[in-house]
C-alpha positions as MATLAB code, in Angstrom:
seq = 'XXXXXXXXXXXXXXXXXXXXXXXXXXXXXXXXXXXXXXXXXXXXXXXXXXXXXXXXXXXXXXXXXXXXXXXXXXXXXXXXXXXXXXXXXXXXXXXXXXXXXXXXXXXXXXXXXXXXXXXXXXXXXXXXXXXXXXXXXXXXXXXXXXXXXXXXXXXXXXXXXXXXXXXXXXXXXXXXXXXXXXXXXXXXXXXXXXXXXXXXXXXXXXXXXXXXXXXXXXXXXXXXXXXXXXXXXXXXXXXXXXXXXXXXXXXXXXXXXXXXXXXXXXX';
ca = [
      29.366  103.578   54.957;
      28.302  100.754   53.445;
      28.775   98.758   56.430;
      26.702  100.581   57.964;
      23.487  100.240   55.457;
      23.972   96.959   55.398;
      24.313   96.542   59.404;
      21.341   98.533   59.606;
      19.684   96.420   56.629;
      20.461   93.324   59.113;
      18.951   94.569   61.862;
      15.847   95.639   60.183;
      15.280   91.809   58.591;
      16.148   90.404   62.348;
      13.098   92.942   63.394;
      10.970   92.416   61.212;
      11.339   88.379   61.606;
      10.925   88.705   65.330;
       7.778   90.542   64.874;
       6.460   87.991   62.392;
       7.541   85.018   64.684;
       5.936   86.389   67.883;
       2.760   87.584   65.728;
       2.593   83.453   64.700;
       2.801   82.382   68.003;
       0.695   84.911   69.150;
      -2.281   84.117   67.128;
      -2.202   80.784   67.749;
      -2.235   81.088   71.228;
      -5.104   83.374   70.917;
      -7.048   80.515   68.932;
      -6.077   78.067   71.428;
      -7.436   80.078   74.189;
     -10.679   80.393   72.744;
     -10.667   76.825   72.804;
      -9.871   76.129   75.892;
     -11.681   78.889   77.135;
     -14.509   77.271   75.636;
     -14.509   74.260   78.144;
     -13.409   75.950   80.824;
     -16.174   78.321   80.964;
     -18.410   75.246   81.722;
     -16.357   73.496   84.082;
     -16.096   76.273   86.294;
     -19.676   77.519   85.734;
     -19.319   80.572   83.983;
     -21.339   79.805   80.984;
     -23.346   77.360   79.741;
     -23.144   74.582   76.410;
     -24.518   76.789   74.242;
     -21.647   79.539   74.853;
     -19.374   76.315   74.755;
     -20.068   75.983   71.757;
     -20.411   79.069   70.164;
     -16.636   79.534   70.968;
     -15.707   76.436   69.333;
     -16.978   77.249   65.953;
     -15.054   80.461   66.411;
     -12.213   77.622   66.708;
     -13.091   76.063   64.101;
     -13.659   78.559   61.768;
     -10.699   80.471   62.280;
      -8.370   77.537   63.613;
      -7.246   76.207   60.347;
      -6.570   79.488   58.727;
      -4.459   80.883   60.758;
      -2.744   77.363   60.828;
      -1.896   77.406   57.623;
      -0.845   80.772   57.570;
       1.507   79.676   60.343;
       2.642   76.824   58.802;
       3.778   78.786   55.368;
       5.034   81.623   58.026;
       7.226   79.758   59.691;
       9.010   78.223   56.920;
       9.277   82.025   55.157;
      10.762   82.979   58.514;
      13.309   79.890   58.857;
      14.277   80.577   55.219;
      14.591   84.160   55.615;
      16.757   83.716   59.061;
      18.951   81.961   57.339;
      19.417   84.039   54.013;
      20.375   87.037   55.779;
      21.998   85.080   58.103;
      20.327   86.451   61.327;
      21.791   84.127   63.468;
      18.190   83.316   65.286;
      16.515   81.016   62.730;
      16.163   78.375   65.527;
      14.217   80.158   68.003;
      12.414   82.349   65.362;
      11.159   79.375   63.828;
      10.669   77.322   67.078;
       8.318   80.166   68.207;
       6.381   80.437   64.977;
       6.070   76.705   65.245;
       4.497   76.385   68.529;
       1.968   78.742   67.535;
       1.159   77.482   64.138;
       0.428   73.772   66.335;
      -1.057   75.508   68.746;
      -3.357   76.928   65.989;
      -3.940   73.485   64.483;
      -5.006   71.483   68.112;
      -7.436   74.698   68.337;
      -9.106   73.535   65.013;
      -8.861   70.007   65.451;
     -10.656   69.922   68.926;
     -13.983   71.168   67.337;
     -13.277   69.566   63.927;
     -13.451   66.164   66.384;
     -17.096   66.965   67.139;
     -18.373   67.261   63.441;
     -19.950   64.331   61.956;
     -18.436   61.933   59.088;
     -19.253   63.263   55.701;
     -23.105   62.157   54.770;
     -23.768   61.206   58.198;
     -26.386   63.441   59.574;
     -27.687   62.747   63.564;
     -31.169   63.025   64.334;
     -31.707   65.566   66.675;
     -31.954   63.479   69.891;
     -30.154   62.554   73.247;
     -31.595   59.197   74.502;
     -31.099   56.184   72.777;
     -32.289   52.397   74.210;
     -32.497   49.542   72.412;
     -36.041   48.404   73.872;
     -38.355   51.155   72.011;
     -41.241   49.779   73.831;
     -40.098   49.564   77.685;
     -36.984   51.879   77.742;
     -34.947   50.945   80.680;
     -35.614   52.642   83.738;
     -33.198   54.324   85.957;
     -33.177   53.925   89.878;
     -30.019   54.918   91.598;
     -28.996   57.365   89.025;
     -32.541   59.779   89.237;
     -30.561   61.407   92.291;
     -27.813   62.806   90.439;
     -29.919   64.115   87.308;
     -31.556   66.512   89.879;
     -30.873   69.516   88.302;
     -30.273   67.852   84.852;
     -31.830   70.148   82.150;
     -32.995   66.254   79.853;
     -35.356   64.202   81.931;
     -34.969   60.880   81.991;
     -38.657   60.350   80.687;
     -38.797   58.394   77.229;
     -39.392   60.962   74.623;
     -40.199   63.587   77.627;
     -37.381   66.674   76.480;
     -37.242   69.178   74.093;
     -40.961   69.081   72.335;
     -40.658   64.967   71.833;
     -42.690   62.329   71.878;
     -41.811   58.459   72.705;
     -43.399   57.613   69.564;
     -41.191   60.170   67.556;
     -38.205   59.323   69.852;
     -38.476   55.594   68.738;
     -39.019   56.359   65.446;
     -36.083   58.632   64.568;
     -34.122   55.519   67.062;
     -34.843   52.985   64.532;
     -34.329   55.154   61.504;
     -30.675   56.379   62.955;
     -29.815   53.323   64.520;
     -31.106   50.181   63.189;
     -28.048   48.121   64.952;
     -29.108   48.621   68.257;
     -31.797   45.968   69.183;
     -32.213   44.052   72.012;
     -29.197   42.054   72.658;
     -29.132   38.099   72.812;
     -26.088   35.620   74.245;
     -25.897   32.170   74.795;
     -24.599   32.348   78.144;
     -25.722   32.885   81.558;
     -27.139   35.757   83.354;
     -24.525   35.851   85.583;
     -21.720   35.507   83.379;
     -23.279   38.128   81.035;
     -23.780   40.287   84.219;
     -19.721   39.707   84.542;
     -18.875   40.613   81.428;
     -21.301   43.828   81.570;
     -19.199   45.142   84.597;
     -15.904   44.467   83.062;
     -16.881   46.534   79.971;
     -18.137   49.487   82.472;
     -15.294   49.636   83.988;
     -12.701   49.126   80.774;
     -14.583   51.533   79.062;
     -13.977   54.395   82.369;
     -17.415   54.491   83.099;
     -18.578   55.509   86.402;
     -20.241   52.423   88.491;
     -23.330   53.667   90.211;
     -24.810   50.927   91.189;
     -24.511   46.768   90.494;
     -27.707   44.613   91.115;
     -27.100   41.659   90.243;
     -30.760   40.232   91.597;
     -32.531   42.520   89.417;
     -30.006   42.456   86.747;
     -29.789   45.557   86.394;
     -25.840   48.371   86.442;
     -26.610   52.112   86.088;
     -23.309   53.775   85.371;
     -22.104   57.416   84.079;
     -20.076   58.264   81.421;
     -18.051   61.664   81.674;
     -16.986   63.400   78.156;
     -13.153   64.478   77.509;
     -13.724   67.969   76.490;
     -16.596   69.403   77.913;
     -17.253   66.973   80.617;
     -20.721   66.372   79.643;
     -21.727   63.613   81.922;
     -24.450   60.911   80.283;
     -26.144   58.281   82.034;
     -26.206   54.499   81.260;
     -28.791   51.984   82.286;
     -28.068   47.875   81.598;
     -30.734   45.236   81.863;
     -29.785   41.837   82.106;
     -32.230   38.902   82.146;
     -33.199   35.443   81.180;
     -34.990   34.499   77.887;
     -35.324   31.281   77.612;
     -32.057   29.503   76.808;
     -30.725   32.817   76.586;
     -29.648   36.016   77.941;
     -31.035   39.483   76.962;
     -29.461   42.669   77.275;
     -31.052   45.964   77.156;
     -29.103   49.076   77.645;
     -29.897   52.676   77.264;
     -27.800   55.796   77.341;
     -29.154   59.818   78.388;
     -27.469   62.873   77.576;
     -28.288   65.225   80.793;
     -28.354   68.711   78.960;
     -28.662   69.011   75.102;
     -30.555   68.678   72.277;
     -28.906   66.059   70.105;
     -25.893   64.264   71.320;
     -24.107   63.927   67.806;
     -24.310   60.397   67.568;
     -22.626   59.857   71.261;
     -24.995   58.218   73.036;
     -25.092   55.462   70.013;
     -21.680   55.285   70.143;
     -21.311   54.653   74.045;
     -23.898   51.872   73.675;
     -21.992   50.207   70.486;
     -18.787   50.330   72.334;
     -20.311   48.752   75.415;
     -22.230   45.597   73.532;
     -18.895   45.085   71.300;
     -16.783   44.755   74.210;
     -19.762   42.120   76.051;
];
């Protein structure tokens, strides 16, 4: 008899652990989904940004919780398994596990996107380091055809090239027009080496007019930004002008200033 209510005492721990192991994993696949579902819905057209988005702060608000509900669920489960000696604790907590991680990547993804603590990005998408003759583009107008930004200084979203420049300057003092003591065509090397170690798309090289248009494509979303790069003579010098457009968006979260600091510290 009493083998029996304890049997069936065993049995009803091993259910009740498989439930709570399968209900882990479950719910952080379900986060994860949302995630990825997020992305996915723009790369294959079904919605736009804004819907991208949307389901990331879903992510990210529910991401972490149910990670950390995961993590202290798995352990409860592994230390449960192996009190009443269920035989399973392995594979209980090895499904528990993948969901509590799976939970925590869904989180992180849209944590990636939030800026640093005190750090707060103007609302804008093109960035140059000439505020007063923006580089223009040429070879790249084609493929902003049915770009929502234009490529217009200070032309989208109710701006104004004055206002554009200003909030620039304000945001990102750093990026001036570049100088180097070196020759137009080395510097016009150098610029094409950093395109291309830094993955961006070449769309054009001339070196006459010294001038490489390139696009950038983002991991995530695959946002794709365009990059203009103006190389010419100054005297005993070489300046460098570059300027980088986000082709849908508002404000870019600091990634156009980014793209441009990461292309004049590699030249």
């Amino acid at each position: 008899m009493n083998d029996e209510i304890g049997s069936h005492a065993a049995n009803k721990v091993k259910l009740t652990l498989n439930i709570a192991s399968i209900g882990v994993l479950l719910a952080g696949m379900g986060i994860g989904m949302v995630t990825l579902a997020a992305a996915a819905g723009i790369w294959l057209g079904l919605w736009d940004f804004r819907r991208g988005f949307d389901l990331l702060r879903i992510s990210n608000n529910y991401g972490d919780i149910i990670a950390w509900i995961g993590l202290f669920g798995t352990i409860a489960i592994v230390v449960a398994a192996r009190l009443f000696d269920t035989g399973n604790a392995v594979r209980l907590g090895g499904l528990a596990a993948i969901g509590t991680l799976t939970a925590f990547v869904a989180y992180s993804i849209p944590e990636s996107f939030r800026p640093a603590e005190g750090i707060n990005y103007p609302p804008i998408h093109d960035i140059s380091t000439d505020l007063n003759a923006p580089p223009e583009f040429v070879e790249v107008l084609p493929l902003r055809a049915d770009a929502a930004n234009t490529v217009i200084y200070g032309g989208s979203n109710n701006m104004t090239p004055e206002r554009l420049a200003q909030l620039t300057a304000e945001a990102y003092p750093d990026l001036v027009p570049q100088h180097y003591d070196a020759s137009v065509d080395e510097i016009f090397d150098r610029a094409l080496a950093a395109v291309d170690r830094l993955g961006w798309e070449l769309v054009s090289a001339t070196r006459s007019a010294g001038r490489i248009e390139a696009t950038d494509t983002t991991l995530w979303f695959r946002f794709k930004d365009d990059i203009v790069i103006i190389i010419a003579a100054a005297g005993n010098q070489t300046l460098v002008n570059a300027r980088s457009v986000s082709r849908v968006g508002t404000g870019d979260v600091g990634a156009n200033a980014i793209r441009l600091r990461a292309f004049f510290g590699l030249l």
